[in-house]
DRENVEXZA-695606 format. One record per atom (N, C-alpha, C, O): residue number from 1; residue in three letters; atom name; x, y, z. Coordinates in steps of 0.05 Angstrom, whole numbers, plus 5000, padded with zeros to 4 digits. Layout:
REC NUM Ala CA X Y Z
...
//
This chain:
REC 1 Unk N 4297 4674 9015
REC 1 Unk CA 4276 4672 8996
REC 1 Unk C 4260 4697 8994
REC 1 Unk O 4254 4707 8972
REC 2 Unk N 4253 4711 9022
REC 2 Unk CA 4235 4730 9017
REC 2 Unk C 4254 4758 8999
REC 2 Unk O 4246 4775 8984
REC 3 Unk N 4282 4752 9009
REC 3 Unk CA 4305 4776 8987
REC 3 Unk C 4296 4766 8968
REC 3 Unk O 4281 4784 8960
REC 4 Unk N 4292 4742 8946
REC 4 Unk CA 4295 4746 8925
REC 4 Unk C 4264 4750 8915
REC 4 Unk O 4263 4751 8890
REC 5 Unk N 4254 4751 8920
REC 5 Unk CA 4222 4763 8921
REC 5 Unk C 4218 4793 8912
REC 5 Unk O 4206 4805 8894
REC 6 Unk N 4236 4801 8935
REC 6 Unk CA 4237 4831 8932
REC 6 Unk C 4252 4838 8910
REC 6 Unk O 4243 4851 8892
REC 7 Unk N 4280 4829 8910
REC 7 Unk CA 4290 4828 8884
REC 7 Unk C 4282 4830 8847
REC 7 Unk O 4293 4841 8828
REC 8 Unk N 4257 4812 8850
REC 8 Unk CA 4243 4804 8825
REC 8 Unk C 4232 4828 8823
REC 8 Unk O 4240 4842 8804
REC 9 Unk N 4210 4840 8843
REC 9 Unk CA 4197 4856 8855
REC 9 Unk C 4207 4886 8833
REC 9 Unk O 4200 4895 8811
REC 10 Unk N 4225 4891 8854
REC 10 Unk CA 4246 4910 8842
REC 10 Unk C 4256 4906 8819
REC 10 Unk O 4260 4929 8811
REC 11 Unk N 4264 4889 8801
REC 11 Unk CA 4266 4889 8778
REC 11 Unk C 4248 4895 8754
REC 11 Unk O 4252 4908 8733
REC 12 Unk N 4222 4879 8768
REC 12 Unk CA 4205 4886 8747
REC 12 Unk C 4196 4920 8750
REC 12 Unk O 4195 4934 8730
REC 13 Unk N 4189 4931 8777
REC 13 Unk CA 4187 4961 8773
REC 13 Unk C 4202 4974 8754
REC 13 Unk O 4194 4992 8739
REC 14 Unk N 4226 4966 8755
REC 14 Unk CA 4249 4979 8745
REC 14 Unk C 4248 4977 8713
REC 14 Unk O 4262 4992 8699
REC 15 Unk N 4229 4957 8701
REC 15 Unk CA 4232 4939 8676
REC 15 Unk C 4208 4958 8657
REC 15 Unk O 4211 4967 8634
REC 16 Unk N 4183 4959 8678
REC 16 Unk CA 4166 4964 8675
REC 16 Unk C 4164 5006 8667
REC 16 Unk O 4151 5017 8648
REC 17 Unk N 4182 5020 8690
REC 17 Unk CA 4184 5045 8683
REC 17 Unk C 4202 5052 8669
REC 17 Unk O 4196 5076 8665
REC 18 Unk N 4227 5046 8653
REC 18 Unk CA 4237 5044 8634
REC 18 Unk C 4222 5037 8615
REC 18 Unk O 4220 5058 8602
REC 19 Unk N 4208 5018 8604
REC 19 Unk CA 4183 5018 8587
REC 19 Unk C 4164 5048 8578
REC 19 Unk O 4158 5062 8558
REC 20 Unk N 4159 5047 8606
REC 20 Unk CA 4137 5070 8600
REC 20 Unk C 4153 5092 8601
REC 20 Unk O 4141 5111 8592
REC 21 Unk N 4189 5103 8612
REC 21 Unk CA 4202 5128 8603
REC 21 Unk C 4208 5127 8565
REC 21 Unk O 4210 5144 8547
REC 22 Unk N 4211 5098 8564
REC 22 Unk CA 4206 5101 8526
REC 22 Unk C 4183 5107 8516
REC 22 Unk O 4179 5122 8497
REC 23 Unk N 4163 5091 8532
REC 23 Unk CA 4143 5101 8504
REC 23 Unk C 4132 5135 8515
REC 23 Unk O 4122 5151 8498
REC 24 Unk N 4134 5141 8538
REC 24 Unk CA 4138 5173 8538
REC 24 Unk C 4150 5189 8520
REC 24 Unk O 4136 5203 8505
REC 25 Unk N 4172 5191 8519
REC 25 Unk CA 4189 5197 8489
REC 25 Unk C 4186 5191 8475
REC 25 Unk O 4187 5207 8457
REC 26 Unk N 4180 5172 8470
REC 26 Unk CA 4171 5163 8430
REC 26 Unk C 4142 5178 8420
REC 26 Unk O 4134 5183 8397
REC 27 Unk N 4130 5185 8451
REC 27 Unk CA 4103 5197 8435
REC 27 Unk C 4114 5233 8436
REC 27 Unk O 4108 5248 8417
REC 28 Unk N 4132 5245 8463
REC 28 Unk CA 4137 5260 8458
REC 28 Unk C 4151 5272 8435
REC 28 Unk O 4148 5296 8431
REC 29 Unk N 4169 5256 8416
REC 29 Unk CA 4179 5253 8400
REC 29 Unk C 4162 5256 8376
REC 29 Unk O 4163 5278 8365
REC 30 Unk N 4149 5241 8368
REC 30 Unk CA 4127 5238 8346
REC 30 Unk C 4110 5267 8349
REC 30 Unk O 4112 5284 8332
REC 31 Unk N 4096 5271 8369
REC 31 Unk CA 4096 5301 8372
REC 31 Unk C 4107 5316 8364
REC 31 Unk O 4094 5325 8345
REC 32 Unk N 4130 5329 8368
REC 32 Unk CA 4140 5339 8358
REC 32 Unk C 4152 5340 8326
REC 32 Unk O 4158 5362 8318
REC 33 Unk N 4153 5324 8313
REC 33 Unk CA 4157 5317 8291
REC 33 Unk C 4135 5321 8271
REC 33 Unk O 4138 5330 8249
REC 34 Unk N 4110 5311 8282
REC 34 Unk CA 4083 5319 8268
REC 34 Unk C 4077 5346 8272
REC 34 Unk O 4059 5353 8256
REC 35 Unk N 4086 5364 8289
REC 35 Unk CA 4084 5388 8291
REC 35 Unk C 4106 5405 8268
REC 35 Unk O 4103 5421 8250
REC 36 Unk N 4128 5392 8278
REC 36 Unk CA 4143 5397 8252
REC 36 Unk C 4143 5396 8225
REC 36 Unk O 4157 5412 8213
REC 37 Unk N 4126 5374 8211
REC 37 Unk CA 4120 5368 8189
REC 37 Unk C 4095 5384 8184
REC 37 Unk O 4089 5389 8161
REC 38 Unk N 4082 5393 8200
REC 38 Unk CA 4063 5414 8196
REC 38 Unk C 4071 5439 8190
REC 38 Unk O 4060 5451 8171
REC 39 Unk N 4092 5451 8205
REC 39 Unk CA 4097 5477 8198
REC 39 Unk C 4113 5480 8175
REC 39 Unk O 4115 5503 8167
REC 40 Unk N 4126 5456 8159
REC 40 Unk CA 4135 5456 8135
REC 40 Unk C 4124 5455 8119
REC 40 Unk O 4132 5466 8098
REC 41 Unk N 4097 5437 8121
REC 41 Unk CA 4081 5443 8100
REC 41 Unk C 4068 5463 8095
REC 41 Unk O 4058 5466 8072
REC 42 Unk N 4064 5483 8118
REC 42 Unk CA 4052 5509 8117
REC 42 Unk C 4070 5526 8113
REC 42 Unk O 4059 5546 8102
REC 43 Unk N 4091 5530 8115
REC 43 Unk CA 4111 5549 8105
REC 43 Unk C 4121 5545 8067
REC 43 Unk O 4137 5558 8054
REC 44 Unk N 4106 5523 8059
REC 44 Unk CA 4119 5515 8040
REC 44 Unk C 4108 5522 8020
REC 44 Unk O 4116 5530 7999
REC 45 Unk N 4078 5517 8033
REC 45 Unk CA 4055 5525 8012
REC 45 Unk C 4032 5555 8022
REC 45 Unk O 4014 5553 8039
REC 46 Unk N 4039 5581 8004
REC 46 Unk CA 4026 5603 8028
REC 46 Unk C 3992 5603 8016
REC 46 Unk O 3978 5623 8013
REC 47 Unk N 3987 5582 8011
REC 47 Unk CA 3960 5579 8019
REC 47 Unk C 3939 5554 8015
REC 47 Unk O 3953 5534 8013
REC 48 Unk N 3916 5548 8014
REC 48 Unk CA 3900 5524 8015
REC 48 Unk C 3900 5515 7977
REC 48 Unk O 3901 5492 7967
REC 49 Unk N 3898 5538 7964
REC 49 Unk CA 3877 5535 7942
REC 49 Unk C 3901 5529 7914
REC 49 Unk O 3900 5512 7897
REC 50 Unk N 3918 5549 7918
REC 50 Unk CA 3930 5548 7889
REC 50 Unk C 3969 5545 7908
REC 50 Unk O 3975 5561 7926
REC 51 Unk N 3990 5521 7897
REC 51 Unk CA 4012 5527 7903
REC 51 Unk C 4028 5534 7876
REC 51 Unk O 4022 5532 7852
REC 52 Unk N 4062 5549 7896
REC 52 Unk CA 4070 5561 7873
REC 52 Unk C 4083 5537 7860
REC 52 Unk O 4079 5514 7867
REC 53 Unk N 4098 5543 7843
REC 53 Unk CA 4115 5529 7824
REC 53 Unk C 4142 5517 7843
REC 53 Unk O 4161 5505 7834
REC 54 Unk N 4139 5521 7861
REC 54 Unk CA 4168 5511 7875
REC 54 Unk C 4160 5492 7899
REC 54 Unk O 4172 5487 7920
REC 55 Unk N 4119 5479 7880
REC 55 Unk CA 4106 5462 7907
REC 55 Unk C 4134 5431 7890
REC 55 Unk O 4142 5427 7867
REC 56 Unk N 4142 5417 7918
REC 56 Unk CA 4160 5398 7907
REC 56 Unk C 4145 5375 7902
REC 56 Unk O 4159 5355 7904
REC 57 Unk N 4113 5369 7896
REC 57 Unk CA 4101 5352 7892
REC 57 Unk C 4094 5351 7861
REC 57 Unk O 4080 5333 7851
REC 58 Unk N 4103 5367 7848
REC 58 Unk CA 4099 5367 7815
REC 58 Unk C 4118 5360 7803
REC 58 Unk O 4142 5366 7805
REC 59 Unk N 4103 5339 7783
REC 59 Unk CA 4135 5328 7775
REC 59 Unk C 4140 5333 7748
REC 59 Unk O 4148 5318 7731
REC 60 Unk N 4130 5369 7746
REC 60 Unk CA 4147 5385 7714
REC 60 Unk C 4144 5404 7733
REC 60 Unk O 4128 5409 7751
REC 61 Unk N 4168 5417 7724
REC 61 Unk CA 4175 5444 7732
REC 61 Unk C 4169 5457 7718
REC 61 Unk O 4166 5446 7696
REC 62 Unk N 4165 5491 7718
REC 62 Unk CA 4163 5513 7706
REC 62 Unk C 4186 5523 7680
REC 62 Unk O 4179 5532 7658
REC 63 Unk N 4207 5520 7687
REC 63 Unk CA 4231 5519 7679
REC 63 Unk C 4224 5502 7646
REC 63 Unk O 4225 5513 7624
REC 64 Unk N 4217 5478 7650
REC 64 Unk CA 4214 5458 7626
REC 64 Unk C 4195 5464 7607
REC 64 Unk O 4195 5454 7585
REC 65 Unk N 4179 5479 7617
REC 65 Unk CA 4155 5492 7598
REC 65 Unk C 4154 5515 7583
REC 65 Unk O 4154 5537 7595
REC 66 Unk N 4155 5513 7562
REC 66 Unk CA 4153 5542 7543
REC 66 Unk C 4123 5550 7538
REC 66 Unk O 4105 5547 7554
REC 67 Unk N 4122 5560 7514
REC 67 Unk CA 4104 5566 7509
REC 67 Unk C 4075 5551 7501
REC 67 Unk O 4083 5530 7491
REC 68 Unk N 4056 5552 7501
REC 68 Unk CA 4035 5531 7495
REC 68 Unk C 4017 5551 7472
REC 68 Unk O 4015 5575 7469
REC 69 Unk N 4007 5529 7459
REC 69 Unk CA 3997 5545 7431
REC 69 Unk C 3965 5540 7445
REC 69 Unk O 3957 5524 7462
REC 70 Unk N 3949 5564 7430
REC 70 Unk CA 3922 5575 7430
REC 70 Unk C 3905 5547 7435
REC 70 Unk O 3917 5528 7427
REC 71 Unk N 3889 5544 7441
REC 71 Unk CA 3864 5521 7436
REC 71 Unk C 3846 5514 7453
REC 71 Unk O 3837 5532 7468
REC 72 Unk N 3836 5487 7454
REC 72 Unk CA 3818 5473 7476
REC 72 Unk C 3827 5449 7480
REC 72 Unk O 3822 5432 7462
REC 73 Unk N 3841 5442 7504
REC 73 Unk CA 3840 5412 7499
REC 73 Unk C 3830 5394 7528
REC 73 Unk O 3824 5406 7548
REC 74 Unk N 3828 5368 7527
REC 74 Unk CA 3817 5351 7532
REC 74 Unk C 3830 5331 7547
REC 74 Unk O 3846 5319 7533
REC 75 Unk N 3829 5323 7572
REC 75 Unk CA 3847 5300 7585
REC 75 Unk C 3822 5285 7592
REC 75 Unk O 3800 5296 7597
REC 76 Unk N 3825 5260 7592
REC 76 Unk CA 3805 5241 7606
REC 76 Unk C 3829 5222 7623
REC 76 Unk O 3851 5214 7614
REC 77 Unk N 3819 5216 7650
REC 77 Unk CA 3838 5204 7663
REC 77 Unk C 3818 5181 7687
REC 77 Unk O 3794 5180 7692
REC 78 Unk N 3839 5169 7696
REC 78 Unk CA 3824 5149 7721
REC 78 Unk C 3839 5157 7745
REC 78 Unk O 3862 5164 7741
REC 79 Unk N 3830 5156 7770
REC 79 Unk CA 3846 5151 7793
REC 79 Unk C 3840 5138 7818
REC 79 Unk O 3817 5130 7817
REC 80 Unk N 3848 5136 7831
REC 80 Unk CA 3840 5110 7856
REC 80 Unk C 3831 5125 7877
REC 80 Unk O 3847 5140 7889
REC 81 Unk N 3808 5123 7884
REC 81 Unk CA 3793 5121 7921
REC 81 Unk C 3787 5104 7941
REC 81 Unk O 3785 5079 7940
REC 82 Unk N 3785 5110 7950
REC 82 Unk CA 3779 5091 7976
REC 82 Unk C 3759 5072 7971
REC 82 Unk O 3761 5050 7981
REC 83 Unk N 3730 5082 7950
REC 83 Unk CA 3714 5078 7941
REC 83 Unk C 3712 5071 7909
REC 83 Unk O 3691 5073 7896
REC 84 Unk N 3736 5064 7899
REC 84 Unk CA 3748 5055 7876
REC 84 Unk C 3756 5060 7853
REC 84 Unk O 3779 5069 7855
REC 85 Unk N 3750 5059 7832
REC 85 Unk CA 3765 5078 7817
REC 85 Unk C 3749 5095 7805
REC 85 Unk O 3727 5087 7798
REC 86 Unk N 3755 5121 7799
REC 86 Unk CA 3738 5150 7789
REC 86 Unk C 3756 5152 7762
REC 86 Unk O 3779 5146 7757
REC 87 Unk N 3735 5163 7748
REC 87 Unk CA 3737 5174 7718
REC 87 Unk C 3735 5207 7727
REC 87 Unk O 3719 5217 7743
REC 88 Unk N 3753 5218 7713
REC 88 Unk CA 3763 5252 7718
REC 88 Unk C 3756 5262 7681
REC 88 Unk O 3764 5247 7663
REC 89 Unk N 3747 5277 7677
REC 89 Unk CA 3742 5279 7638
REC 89 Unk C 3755 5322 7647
REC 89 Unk O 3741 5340 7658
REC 90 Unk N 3772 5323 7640
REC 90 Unk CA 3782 5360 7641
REC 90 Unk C 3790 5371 7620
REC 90 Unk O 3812 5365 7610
REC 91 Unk N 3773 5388 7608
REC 91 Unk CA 3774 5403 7592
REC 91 Unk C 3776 5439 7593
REC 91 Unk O 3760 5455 7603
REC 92 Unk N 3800 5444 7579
REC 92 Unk CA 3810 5469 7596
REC 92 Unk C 3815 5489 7559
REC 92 Unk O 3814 5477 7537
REC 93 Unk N 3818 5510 7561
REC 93 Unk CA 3823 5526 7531
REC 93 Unk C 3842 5546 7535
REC 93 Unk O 3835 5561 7554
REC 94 Unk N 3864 5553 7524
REC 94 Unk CA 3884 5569 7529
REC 94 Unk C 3888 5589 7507
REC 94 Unk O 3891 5584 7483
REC 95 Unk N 3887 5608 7518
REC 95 Unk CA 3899 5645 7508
REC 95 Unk C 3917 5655 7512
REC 95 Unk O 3917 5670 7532
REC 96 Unk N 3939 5654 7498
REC 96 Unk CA 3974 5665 7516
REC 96 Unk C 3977 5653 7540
REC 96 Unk O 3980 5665 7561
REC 97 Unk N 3976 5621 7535
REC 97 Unk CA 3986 5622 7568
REC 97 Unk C 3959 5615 7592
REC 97 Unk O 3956 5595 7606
REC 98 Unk N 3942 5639 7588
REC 98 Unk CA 3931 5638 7599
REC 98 Unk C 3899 5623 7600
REC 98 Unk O 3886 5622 7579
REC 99 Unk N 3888 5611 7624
REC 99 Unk CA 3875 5594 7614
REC 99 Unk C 3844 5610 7613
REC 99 Unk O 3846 5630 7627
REC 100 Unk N 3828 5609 7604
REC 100 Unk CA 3806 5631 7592
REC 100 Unk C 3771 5609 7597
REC 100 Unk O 3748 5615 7594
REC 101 Unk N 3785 5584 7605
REC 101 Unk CA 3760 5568 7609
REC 101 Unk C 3764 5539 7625
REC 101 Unk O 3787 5530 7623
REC 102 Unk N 3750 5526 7638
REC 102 Unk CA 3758 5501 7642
REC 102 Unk C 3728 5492 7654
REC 102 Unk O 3711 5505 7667
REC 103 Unk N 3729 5459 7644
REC 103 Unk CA 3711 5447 7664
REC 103 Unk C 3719 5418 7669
REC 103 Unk O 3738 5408 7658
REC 104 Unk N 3705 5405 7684
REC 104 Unk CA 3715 5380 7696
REC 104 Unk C 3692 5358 7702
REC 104 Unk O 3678 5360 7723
REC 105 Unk N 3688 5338 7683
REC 105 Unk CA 3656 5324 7695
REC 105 Unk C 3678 5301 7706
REC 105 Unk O 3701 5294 7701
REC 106 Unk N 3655 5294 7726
REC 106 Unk CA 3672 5272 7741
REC 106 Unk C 3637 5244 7753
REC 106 Unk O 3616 5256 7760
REC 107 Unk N 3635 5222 7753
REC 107 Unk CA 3613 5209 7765
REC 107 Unk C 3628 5196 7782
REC 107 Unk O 3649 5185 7777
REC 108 Unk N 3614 5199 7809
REC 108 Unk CA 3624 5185 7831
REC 108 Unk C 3617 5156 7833
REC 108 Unk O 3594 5151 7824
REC 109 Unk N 3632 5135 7843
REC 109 Unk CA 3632 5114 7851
REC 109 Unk C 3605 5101 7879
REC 109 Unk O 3594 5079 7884
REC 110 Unk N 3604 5123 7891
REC 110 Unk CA 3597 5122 7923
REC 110 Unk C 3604 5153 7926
REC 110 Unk O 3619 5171 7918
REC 111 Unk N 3582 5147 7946
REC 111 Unk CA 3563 5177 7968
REC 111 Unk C 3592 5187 7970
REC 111 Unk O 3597 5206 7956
REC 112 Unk N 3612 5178 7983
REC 112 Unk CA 3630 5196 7994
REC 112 Unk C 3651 5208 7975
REC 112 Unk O 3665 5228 7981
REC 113 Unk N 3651 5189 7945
REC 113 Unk CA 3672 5210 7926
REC 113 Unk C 3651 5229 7912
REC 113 Unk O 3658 5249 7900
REC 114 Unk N 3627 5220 7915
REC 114 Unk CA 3610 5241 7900
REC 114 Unk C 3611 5267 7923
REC 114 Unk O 3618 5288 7912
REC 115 Unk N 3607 5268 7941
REC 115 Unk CA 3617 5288 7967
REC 115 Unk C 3644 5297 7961
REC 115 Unk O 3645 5321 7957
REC 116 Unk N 3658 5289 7959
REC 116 Unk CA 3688 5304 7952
REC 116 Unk C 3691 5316 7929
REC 116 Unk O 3705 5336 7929
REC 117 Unk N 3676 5304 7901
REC 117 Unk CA 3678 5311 7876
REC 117 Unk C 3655 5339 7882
REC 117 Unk O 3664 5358 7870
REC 118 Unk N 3633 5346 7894
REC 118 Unk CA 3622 5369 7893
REC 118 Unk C 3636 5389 7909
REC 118 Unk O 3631 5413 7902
REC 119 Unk N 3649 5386 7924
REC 119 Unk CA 3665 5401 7936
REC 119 Unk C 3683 5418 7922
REC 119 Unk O 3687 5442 7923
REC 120 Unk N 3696 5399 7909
REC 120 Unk CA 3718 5404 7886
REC 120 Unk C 3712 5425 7857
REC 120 Unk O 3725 5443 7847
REC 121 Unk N 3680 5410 7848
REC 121 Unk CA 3667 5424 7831
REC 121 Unk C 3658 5455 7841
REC 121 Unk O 3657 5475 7825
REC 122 Unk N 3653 5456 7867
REC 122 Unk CA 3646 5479 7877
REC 122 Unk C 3672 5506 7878
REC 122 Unk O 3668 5531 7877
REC 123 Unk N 3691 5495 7880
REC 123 Unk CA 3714 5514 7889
REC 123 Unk C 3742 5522 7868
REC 123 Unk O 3759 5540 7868
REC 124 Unk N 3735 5494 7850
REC 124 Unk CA 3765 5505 7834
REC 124 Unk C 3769 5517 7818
REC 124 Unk O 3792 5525 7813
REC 125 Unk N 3740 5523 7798
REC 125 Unk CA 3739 5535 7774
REC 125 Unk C 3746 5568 7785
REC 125 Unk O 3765 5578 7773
REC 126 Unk N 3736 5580 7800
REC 126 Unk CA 3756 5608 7811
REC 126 Unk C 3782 5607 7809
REC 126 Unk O 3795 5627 7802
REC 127 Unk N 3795 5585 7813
REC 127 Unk CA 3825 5578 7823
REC 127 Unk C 3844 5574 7797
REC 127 Unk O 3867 5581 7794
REC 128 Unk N 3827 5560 7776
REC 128 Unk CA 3841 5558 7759
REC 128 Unk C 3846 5584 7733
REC 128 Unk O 3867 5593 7724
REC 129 Unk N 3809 5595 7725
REC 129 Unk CA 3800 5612 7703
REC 129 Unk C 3826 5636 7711
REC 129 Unk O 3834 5641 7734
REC 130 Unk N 3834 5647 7684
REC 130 Unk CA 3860 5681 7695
REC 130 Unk C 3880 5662 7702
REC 130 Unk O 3902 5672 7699
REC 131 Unk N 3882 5634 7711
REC 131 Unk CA 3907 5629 7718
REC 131 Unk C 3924 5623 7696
REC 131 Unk O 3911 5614 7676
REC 132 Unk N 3956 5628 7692
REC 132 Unk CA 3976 5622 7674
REC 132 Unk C 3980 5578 7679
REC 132 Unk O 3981 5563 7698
REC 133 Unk N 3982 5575 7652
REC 133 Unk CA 3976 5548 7654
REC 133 Unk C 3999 5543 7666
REC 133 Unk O 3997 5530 7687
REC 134 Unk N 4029 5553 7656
REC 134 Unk CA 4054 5553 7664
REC 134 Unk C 4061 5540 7693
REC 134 Unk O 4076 5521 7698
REC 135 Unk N 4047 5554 7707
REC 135 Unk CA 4049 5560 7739
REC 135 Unk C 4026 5542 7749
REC 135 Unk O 4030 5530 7770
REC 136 Unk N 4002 5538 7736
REC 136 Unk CA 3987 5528 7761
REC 136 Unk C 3979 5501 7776
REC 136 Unk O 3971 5482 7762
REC 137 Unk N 3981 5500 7790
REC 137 Unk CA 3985 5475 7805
REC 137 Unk C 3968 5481 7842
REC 137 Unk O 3974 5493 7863
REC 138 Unk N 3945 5462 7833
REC 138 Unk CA 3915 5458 7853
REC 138 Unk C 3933 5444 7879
REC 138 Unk O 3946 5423 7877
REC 139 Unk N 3930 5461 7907
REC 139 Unk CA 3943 5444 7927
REC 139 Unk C 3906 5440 7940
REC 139 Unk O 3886 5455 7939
REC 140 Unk N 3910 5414 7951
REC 140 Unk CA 3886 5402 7960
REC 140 Unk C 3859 5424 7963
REC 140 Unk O 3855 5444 7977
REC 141 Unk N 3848 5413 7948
REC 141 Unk CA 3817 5440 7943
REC 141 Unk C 3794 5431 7960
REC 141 Unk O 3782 5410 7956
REC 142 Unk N 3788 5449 7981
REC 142 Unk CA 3765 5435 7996
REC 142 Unk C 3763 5412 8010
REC 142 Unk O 3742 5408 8022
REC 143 Unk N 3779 5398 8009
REC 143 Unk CA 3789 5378 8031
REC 143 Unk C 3783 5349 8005
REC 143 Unk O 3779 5326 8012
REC 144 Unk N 3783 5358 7972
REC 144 Unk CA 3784 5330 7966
REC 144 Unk C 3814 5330 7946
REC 144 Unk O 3818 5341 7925
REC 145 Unk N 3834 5313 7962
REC 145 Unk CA 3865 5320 7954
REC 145 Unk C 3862 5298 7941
REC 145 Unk O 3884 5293 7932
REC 146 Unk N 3841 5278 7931
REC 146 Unk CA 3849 5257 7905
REC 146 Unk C 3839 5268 7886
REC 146 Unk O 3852 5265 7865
REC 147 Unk N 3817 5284 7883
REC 147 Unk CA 3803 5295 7855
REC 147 Unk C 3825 5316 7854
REC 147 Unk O 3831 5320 7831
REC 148 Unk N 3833 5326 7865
REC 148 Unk CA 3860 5350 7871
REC 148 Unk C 3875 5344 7851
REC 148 Unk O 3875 5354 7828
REC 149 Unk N 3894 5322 7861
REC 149 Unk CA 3918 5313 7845
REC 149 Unk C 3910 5298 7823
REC 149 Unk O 3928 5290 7809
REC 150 Unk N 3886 5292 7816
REC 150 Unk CA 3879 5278 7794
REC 150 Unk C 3876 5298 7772
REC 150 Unk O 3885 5295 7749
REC 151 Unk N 3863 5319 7781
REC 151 Unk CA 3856 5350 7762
REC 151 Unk C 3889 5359 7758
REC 151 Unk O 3896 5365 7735
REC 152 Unk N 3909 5361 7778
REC 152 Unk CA 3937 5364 7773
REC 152 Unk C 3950 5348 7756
REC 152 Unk O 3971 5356 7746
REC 153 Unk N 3939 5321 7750
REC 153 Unk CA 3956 5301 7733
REC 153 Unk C 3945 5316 7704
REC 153 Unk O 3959 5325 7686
REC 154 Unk N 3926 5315 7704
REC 154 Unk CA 3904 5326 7684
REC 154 Unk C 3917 5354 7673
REC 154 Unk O 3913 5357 7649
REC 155 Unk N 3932 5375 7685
REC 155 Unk CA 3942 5393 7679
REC 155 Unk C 3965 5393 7668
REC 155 Unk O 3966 5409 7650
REC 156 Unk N 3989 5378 7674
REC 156 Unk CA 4008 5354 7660
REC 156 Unk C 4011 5346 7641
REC 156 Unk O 4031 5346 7626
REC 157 Unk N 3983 5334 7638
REC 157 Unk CA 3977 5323 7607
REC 157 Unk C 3975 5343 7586
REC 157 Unk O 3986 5343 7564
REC 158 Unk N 3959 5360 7595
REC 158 Unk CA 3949 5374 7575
REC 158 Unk C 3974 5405 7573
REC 158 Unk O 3972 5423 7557
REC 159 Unk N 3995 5403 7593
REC 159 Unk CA 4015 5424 7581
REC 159 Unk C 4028 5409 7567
REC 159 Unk O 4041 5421 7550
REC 160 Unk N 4031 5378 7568
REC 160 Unk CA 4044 5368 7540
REC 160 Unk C 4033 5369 7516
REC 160 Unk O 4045 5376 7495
REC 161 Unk N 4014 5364 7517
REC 161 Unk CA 3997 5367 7494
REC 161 Unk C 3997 5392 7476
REC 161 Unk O 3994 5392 7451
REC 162 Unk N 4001 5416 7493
REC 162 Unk CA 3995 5451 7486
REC 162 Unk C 4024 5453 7483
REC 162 Unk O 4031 5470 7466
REC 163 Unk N 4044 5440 7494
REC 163 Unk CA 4071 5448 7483
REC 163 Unk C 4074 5457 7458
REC 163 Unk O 4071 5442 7439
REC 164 Unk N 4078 5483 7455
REC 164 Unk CA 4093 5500 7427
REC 164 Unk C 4121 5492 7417
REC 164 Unk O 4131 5503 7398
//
């Protein structure tokens, strides 16, 4: 009786550190992989503010875009937060291509998209003004990546629109 005692004993140690040699690896694992997925995204994109044309998160390529005729135009759009849904209104004016003006009103829902939307207001109009409409494409601005990609959808729209 007292063998099979020890037996159990010994099994469950055995049961128990097998357990914990998996979930050692699975986190060493995950580690690694999140480290990995980091350095891809930093090799992918060489910097915070503006990516190039070959970011694989845009879904028009450079290639598909010709020329865009002279003007001012106008996107009004919605998109989803945490804090619910936001109205984006972007109005941008184009010169060869190039874009020569833009602005972006946006009213926040709650304290914290109004915090992200000033952030955004603060930093992108450098990023975009001189830029070729062709090419540009906002990688997360200031840490608010939904007004980001919402101003990117917004850019989308309006090279269809300017299509020559």
């Amino acid at each position: 009786m007292e063998r099979s005692s020890e037996n159990k004993i010994k099994a469950a140690a055995v049961i128990i550190a097998a357990i914990v040699l998996i979930a050692v690896a699975a986190s060493m694992f995950s580690k690694k992989e999140d480290a990995s997925q980091a350095d891809s995204a930093t090799t992918s994109q060489p910097s915070d503010d503006v990516a190039t044309s070959s970011d694989s998160s845009s879904t028009t390529t450079p290639d598909s875009w010709s020329a865009f005729k002279n003007g001012t135009y106008t996107v009004s759009d919605t998109y989803s937060s945490p804090g619910g849904i936001e109205d984006i209104k972007v109005t941008l004016t184009l010169n060869n291509n190039t874009i020569t003006d833009v602005s972006v009103v946006q009213e926040a829902n709650n304290n914290e998209s109004a915090e992200y939307q000033e952030k955004f207001q603060d930093s992108y109009k450098s990023k975009v003004v001189g830029k070729a409409l062709s090419s540009l494409q906002l990688s997360r601005s200031s840490g608010a990546s939904l007004t980001t990609n919402a101003f990117n959808d917004a850019l989308d729209q309006i090279r269809s629109q300017a299509k020559a």
